[in-house]
N, C-alpha and C positions, 0 to 999 in steps of 0.2 A: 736182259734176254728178250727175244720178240718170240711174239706167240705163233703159232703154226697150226692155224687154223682147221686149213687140210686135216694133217694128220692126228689132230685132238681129236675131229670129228671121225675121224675112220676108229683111233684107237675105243672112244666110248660106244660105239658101234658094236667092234668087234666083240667089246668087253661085255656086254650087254647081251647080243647074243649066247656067251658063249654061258653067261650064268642061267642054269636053272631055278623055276620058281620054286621047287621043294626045298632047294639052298638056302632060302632067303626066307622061309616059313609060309611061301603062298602057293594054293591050290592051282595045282595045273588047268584045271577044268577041261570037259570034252570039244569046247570050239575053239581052242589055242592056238592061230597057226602063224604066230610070230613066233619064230626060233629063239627061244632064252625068252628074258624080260621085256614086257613092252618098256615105250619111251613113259606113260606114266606112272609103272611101277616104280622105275628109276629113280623118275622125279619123287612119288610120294617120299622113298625108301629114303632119298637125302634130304629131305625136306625142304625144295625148292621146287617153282613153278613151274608145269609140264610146257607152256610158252617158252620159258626160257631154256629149258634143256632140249625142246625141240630144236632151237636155235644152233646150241651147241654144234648137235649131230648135225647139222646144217651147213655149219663154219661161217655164218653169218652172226654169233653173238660178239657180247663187248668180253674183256677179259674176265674172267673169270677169278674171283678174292680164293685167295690160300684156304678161306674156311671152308669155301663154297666146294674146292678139290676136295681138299680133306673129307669133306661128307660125302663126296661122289666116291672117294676111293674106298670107304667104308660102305656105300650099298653095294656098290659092284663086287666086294670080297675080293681087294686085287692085293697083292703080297706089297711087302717091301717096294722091290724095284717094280713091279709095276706100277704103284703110287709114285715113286719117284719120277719114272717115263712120265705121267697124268701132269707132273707139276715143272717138268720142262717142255714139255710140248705146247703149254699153257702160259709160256715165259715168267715161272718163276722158280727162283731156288728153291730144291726139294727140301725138305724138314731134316735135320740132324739125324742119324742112325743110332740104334740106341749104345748106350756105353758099359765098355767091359770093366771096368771101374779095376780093381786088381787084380783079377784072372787074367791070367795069362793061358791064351791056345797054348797046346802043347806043340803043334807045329811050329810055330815062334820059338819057342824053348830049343828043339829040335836044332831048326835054323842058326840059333845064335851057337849056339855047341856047334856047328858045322864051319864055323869062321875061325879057324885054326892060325892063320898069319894074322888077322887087322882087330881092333880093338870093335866090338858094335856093343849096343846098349839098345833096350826097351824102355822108350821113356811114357810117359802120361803125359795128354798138352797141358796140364798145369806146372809139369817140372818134377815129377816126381821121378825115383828111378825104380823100377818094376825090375828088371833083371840083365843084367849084361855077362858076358864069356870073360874067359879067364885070362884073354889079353887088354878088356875093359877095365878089369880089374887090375893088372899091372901097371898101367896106364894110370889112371884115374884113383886109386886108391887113396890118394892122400886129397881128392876132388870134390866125393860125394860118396856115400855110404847108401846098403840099403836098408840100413837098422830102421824097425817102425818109429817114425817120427822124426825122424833126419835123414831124409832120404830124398827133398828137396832139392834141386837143383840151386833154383833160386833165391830160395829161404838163403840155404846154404851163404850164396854167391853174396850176399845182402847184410849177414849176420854172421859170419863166420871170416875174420880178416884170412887165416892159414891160409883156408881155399884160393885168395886170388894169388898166393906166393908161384901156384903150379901153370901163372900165365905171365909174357911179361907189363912189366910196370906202364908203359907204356899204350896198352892195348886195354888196359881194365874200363877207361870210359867208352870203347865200343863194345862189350861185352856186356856191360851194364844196360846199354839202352838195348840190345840183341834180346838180353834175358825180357827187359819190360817191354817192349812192342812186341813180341813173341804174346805171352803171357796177356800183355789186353786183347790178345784178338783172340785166344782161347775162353778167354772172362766173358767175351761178347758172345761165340758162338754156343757158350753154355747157356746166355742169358743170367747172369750173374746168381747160379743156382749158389745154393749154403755152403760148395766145398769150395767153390771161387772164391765168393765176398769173403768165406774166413781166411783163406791164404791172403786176401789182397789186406784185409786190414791188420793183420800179425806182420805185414810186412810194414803196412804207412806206421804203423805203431813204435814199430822197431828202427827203421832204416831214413832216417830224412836224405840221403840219397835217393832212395827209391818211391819216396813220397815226391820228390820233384821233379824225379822222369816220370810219375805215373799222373801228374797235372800235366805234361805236354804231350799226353795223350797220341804217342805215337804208334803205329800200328806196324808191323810187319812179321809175317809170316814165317819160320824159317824151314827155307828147303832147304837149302846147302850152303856152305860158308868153307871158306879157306881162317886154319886157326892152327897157332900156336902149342904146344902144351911144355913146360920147362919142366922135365923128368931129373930126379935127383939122382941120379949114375950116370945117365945117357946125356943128358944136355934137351935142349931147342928140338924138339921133333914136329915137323909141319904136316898136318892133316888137309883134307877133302872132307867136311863132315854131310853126307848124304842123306837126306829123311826120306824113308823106303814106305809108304803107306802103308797100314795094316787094317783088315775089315770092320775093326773096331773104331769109333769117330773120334774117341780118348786117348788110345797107342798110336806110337808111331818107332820103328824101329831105324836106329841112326848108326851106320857104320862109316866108319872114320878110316878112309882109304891116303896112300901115301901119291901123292900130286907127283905125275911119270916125268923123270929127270932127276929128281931130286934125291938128297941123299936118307928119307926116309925112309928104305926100303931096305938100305941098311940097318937102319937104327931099328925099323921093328924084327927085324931078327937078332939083332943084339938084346931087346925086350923081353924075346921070349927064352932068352939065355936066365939074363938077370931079373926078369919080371917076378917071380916069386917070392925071392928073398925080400925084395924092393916093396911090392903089395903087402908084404908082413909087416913091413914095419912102419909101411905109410898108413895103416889102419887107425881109427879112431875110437 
């Protein structure tokens, strides 16, 4: 990302004026007639040189370090995305949002109840499954559960032979590396906190499959994937799997839409014929 000097110096400007000194615990005094903070309150409040922050406002300094942000967005009292704004206009990626770990919005809940034809799921980036509708459930039942403590995606995928009978035979070594490059670049953007390194080493523990795709250390993200699922009444049903952002940096909600042509669009209304009896007995 390039920095954008311009508009850093106008945004710390603006931001600076617009904070008062009583905000920030300092005495207005009666000859104050800089609107908001001056430039060396600023400076004292992050703990950086009024030289240098003069510069800033300036748009003549060097880049400015993530620490050096992060302290300016802490004197200024700027929100979320305002610090977020501060650390791209300064070319660099903004810091992680914070995570909803198992709560689930109720809006999400809402939303997934309101997908009445297509199968969607709420997953965690580590794999976990948080909650999905009751055509995720028809679908997927014999997949992934969301009993505490097997409710894994990948654990599942990794340690559980059934799960991969629901894809075909053929498709499970790019599913495998799907799930591990997925999953090392969620490990990455956690910074390998305690709920990472424990799923990654219950897996290398477990899985020398998954101990040798996670040494070629490959990385990919997943938005959308074209995939298989082999249903036991219905047959080969071909999905679209979509990842829909959610405000949280941990959820991501994924609805699995039928690719236009094809004869999925059939088969998920014959799902929701037989999808209950089917999800009953696919249960684990």
């Amino acid at each position: 990302m390039d920095m954008d000097r311009r508009q850093l110096a106008d945004f710390l400007r603006r931001s600076r004026e617009r904070l008062r000194p009583q905000e920030v615990g300092l005495a207005a005094g009666p000859r104050r007639r800089t609107p908001g903070l001056r430039r060396e309150e600023v400076s004292q409040l992050a703990g950086m040189s009024a030289d240098y922050y003069m510069r800033l406002e300036q748009a003549r300094s060097p880049q400015p370090s993530t620490q050096l942000l992060g302290a300016l967005a802490r004197a200024l009292r700027l929100t979320a995305d305002e610090r977020d704004h501060l650390y791209v206009l300064a070319g660099h990626r903004p810091p992680a949002g914070p995570f909803a770990g198992d709560h689930i919005r109720p809006g999400l809940l809402y939303l997934l109840d309101r997908f009445h034809e297509t199968p969607a799921q709420l997953i965690g980036d580590l794999g976990d499954v948080l909650a999905q509708n009751a055509m995720a459930e028809y679908l997927f039942g014999c997949v992934c559960t969301v009993g505490e403590g097997d409710r894994n995606i990948v654990w599942r995928w990794f340690t559980d032979p059934f799960v991969r009978e629901a894809y075909p035979d053929g498709e499970h070594a790019h599913y495998s590396r799907l799930h591990v490059a997925d999953l090392r670049a969620a490990v990455a953007r956690r910074g390998n906190d305690a709920a990472a390194s424990a799923l990654v080493r219950r897996l290398h523990d477990a899985s020398p499959e998954f101990a040798r795709l996670w040494e070629r250390h490959e990385v990919a993200v997943r938005r959308t994937s074209r995939m298989r699922v082999l249903h036991p009444d219905i047959g080969a049903i071909e999905f679209d799997a979509e990842v829909l952002l959610t405000p949280a940096e941990d959820q991501r909600l994924i609805v699995f839409t039928p690719p236009p042509g094809t004869a999925a669009i059939e088969a998920l209304e014959l799902l929701r014929v037989v999808g209950p009896e089917t999800a009953h007995r696919s249960h684990i």
